[in-house]
PAMAR-21997 format. One record per residue (C-alpha): residue number from 0; residue in one letter; y, x, z. Coordinates in steps of 0.5 Angstrom, whole numbers. Layout:
+------+------+-------+-------+-------+
: tinu : zaza :    py :    px :    pz :
+------+------+-------+-------+-------+
:  NUM :    a :     Y :     X :     Z :
...
+------+------+-------+-------+-------+
end
This chain:
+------+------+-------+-------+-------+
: tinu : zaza :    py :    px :    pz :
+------+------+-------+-------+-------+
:    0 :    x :   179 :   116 :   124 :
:    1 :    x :   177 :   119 :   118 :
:    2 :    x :   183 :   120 :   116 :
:    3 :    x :   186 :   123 :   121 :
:    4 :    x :   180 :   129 :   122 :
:    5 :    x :   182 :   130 :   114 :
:    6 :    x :   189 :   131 :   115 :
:    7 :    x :   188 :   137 :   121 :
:    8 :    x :   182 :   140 :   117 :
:    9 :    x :   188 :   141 :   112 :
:   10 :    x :   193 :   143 :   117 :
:   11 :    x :   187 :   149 :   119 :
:   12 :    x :   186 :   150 :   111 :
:   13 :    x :   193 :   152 :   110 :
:   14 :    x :   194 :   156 :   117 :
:   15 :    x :   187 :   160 :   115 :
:   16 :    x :   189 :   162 :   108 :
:   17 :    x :   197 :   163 :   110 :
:   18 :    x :   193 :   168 :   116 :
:   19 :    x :   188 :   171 :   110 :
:   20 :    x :   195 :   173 :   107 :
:   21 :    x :   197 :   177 :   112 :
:   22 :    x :   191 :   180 :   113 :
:   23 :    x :   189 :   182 :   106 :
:   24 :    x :   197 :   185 :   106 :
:   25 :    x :   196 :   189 :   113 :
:   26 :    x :   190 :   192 :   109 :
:   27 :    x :   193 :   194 :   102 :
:   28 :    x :   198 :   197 :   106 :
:   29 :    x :   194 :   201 :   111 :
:   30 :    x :   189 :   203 :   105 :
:   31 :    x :   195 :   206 :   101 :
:   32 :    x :   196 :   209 :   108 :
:   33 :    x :   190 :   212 :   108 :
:   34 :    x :   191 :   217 :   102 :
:   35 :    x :   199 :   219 :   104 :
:   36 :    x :   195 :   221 :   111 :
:   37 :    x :   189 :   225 :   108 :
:   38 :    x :   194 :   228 :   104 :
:   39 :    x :   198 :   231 :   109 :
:   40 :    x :   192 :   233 :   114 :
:   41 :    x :   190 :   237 :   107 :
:   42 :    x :   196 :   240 :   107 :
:   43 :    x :   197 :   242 :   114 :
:   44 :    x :   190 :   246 :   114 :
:   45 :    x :   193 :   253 :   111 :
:   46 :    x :   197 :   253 :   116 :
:   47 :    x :   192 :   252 :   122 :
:   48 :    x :   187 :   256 :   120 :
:   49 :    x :   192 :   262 :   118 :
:   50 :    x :   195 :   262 :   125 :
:   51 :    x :   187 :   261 :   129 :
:   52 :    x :   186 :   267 :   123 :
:   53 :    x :   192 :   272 :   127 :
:   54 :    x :   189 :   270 :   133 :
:   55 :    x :   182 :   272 :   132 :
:   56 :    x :   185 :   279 :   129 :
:   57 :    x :   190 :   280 :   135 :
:   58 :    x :   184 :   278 :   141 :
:   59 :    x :   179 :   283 :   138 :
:   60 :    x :   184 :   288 :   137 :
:   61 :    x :   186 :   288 :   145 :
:   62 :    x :   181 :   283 :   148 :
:   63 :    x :   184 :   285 :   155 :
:   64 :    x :   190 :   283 :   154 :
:   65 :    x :   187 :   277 :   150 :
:   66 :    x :   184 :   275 :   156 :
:   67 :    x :   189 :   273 :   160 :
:   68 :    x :   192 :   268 :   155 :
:   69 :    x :   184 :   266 :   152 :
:   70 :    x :   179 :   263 :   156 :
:   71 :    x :   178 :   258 :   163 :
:   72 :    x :   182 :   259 :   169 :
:   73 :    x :   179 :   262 :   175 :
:   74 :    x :   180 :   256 :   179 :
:   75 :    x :   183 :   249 :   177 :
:   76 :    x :   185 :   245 :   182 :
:   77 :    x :   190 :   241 :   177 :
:   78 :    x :   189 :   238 :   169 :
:   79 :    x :   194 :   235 :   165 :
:   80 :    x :   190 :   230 :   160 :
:   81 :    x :   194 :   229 :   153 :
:   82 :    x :   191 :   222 :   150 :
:   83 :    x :   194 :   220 :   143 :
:   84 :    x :   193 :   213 :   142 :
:   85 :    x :   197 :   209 :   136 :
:   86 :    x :   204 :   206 :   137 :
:   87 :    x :   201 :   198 :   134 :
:   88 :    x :   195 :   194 :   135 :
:   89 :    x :   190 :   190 :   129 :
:   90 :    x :   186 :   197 :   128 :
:   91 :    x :   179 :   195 :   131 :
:   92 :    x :   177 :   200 :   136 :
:   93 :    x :   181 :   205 :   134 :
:   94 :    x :   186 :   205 :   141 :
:   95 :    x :   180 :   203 :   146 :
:   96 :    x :   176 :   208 :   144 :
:   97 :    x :   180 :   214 :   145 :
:   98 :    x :   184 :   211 :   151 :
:   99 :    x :   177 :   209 :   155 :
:  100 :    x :   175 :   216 :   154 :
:  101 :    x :   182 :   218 :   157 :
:  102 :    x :   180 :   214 :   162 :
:  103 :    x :   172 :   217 :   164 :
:  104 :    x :   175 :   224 :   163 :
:  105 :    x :   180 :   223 :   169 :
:  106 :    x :   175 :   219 :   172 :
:  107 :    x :   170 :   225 :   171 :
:  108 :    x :   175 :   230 :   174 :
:  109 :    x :   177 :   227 :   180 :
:  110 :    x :   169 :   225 :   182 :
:  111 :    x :   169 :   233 :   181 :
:  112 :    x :   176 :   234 :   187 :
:  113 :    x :   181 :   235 :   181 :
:  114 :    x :   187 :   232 :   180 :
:  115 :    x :   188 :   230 :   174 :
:  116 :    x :   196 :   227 :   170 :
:  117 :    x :   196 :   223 :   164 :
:  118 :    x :   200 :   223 :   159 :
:  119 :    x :   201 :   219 :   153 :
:  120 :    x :   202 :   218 :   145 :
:  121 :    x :   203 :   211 :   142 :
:  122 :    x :   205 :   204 :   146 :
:  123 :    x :   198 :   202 :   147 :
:  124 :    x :   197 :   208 :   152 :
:  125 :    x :   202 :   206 :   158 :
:  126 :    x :   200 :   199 :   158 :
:  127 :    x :   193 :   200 :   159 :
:  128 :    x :   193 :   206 :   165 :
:  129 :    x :   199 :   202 :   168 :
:  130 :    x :   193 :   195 :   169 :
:  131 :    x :   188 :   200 :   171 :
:  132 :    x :   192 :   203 :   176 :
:  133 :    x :   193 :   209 :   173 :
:  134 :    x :   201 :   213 :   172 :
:  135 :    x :   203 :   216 :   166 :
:  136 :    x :   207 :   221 :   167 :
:  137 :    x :   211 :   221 :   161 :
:  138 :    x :   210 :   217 :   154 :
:  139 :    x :   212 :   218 :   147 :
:  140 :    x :   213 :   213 :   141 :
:  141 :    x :   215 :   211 :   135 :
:  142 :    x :   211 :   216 :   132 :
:  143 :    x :   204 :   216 :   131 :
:  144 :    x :   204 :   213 :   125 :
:  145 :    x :   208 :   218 :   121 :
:  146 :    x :   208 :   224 :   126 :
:  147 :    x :   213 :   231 :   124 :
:  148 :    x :   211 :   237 :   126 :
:  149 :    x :   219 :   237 :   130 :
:  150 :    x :   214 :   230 :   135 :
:  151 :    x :   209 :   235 :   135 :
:  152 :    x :   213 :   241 :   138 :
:  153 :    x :   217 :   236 :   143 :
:  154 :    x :   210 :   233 :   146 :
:  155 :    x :   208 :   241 :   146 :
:  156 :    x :   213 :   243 :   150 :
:  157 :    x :   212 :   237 :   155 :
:  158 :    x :   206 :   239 :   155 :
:  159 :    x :   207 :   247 :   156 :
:  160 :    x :   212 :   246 :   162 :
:  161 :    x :   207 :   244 :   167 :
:  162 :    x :   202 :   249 :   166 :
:  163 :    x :   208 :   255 :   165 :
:  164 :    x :   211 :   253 :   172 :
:  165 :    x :   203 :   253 :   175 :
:  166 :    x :   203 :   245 :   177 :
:  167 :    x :   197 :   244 :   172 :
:  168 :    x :   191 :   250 :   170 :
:  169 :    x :   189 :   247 :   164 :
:  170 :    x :   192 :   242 :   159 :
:  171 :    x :   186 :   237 :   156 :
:  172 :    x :   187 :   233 :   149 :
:  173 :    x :   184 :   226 :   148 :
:  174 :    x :   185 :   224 :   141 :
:  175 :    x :   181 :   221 :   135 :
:  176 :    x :   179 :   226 :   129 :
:  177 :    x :   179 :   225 :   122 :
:  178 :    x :   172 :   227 :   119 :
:  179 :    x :   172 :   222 :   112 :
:  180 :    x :   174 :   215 :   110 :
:  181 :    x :   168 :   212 :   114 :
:  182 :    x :   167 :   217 :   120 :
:  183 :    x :   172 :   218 :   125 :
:  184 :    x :   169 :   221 :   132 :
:  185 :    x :   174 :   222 :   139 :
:  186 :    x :   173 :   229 :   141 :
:  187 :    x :   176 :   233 :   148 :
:  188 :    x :   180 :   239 :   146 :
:  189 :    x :   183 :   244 :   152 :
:  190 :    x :   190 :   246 :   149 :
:  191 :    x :   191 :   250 :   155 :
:  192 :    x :   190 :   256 :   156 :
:  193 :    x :   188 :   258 :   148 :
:  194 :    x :   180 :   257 :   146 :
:  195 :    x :   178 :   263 :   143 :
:  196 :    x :   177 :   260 :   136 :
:  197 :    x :   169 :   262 :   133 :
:  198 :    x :   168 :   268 :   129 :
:  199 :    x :   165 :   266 :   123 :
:  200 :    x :   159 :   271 :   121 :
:  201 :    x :   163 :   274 :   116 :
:  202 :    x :   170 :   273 :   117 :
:  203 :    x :   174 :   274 :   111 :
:  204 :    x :   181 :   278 :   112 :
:  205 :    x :   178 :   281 :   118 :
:  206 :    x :   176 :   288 :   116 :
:  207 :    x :   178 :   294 :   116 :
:  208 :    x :   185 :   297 :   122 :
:  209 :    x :   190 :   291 :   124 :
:  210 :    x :   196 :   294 :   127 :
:  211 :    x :   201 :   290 :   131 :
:  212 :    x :   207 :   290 :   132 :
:  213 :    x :   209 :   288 :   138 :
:  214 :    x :   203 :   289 :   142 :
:  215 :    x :   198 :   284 :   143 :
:  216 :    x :   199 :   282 :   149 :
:  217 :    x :   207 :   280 :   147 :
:  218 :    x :   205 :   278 :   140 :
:  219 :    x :   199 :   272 :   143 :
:  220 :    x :   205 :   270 :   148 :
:  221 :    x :   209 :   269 :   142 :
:  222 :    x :   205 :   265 :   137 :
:  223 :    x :   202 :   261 :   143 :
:  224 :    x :   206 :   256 :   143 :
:  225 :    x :   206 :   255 :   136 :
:  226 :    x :   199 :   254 :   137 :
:  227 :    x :   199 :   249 :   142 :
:  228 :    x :   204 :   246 :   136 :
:  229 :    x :   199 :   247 :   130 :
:  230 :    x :   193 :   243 :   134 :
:  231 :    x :   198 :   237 :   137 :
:  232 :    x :   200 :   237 :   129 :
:  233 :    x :   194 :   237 :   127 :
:  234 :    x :   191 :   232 :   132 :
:  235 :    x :   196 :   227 :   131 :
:  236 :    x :   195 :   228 :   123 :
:  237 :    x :   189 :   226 :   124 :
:  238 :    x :   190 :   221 :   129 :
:  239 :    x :   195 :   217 :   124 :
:  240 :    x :   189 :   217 :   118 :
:  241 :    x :   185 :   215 :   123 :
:  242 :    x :   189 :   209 :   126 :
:  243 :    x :   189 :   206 :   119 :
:  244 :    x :   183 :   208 :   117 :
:  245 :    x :   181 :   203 :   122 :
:  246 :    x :   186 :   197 :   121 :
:  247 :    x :   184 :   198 :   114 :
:  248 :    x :   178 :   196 :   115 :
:  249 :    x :   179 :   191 :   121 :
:  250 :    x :   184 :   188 :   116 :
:  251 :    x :   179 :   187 :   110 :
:  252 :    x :   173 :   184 :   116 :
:  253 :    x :   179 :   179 :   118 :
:  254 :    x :   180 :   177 :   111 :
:  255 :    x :   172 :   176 :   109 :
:  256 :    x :   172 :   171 :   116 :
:  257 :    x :   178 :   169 :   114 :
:  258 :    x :   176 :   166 :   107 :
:  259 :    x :   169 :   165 :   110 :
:  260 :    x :   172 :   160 :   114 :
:  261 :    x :   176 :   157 :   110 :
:  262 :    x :   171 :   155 :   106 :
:  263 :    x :   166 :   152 :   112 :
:  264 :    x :   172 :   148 :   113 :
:  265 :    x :   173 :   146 :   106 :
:  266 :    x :   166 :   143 :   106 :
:  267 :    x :   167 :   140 :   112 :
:  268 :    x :   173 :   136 :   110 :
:  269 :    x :   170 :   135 :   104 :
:  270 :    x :   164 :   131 :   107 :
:  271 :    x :   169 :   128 :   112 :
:  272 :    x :   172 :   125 :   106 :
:  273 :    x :   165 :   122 :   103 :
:  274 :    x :   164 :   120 :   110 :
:  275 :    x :   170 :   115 :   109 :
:  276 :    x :   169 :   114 :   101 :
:  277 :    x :   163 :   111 :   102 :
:  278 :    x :   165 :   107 :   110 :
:  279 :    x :   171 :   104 :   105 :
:  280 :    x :   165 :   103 :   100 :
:  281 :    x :   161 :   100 :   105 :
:  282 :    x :   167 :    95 :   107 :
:  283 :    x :   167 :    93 :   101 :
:  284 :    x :   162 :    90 :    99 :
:  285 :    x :   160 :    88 :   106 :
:  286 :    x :   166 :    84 :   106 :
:  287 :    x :   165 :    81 :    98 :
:  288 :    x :   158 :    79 :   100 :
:  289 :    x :   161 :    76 :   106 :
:  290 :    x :   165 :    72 :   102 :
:  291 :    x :   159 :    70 :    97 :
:  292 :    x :   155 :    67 :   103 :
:  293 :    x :   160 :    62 :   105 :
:  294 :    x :   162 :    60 :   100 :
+------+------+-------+-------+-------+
end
């Protein structure tokens, strides 16, 4: 018997360790990851702060025509939540945090005689609304990982239709921001209509007389869809560099159990091995003092 609880410890050794590689793979991968996403995030910046740069100077220019693409609706009586999960698993809370706060947000503005659409970015969204009965009204995969700006401008105009043909009011992004390697947060962002980007104290290329051309109200309509693309971009980017943020660090912790416990059942078949040593032993010597006595 001792040996047979010998032979499945090993057969769970070898399964832990070949799980170990695995694991300690997914994690060098997702850590090499991290680096290419922090860098395209840096890389993406210029280009989103210079586009909320024209739209801070085109909304004081004319803050009359600004408004009426800048601000909250009058009435809302439909949102359409865009929630941007990842495409895989294995990347600790990363997927559930974002998509329970999907979740509590449509939940929140149907309390409040709302409606609310969903839809999604990644694989792990639809399953998850579809078993608690929730309908995603569209899905996009296959780029959450290493999303484009040319993904982000398809989300963008799926997500603009609804509100240009006046089905929803307002268009609401649910994703994960990158702050740094060890802080990620979920955040609810309104996409549509514009937010007014803050006005630093002393903003910088904003002094002095700007004169547009085309005027203002036409030039915001331009640039908005641009915009809705830069902050799709932007959350997607960001997304990315969270998810494997959260699968390194999820791979690393499955690693440190993974050795853990293959060392626990090494002494534990070890001390199974001793057990039957010393029972031969014993047998042994009670056979030859069995012997001894008879004779």
């Amino acid at each position: 018997m001792a040996g047979g609880q010998e032979r499945a410890l090993r057969r769970r050794i070898k399964t832990v360790q070949a799980t170990r590689k695995i694991t300690k793979a997914m994690e060098l991968i997702a850590a090499s990851q991290i680096t290419r996403s922090q860098a395209r995030i840096t890389a993406n910046r210029p280009y989103r702060e210079g586009m909320r740069r024209i739209i801070i100077e085109a909304a004081m220019a004319d803050p009359h025509a600004a408004g009426k693409l800048l601000g909250e609706p009058e009435r809302v009586t439909n949102v359409l939540v865009l929630v941007v999960a990842g495409d895989r698993g294995l990347s600790g809370a990363y997927n559930s945090s974002v998509l329970r706060a999907g979740e509590r947000l449509v939940a929140e503005l149907r309390s409040q005689g709302v409606g609310a659409q969903i839809m999604a970015v990644g694989k792990k969204a639809g399953p998850y609304y579809r078993f608690r009965g929730l309908d995603v009204t569209r899905s996009f995969v296959g780029f959450a990982d290493r999303p484009t700006f040319a993904d982000a401008s398809q989300v963008a105009t799926a997500v603009a239709a609804p509100f240009i043909d006046g089905e929803v009011q307002r268009v609401v992004i649910v994703s994960t921001r990158f702050r740094s390697a060890g802080a990620q947060s979920v955040q609810v962002e309104q996409l549509l209509p514009l937010v007014m980007p803050e006005v630093p104290a002393t903003p910088s290329g904003l002094h002095g007389y700007t004169e547009f051309e085309p005027e203002v109200e036409h030039l915001l309509m331009s640039l908005a869809p641009h915009a809705v693309e830069s902050e799709i971009f932007t959350a997607l980017l960001e997304g990315s560099a969270s998810f494997h943020t959260s699968q390194q660090r999820a791979m690393a912790a499955a690693t440190d159990n993974a050795d853990e416990l293959s060392l626990n059942l090494t002494r534990v078949m070890n001390r199974a091995r001793q057990d039957a040593i010393t029972t031969e032993i014993m047998e042994i010597v009670g056979g030859a003092e069995a012997l001894r006595t008879g004779k």
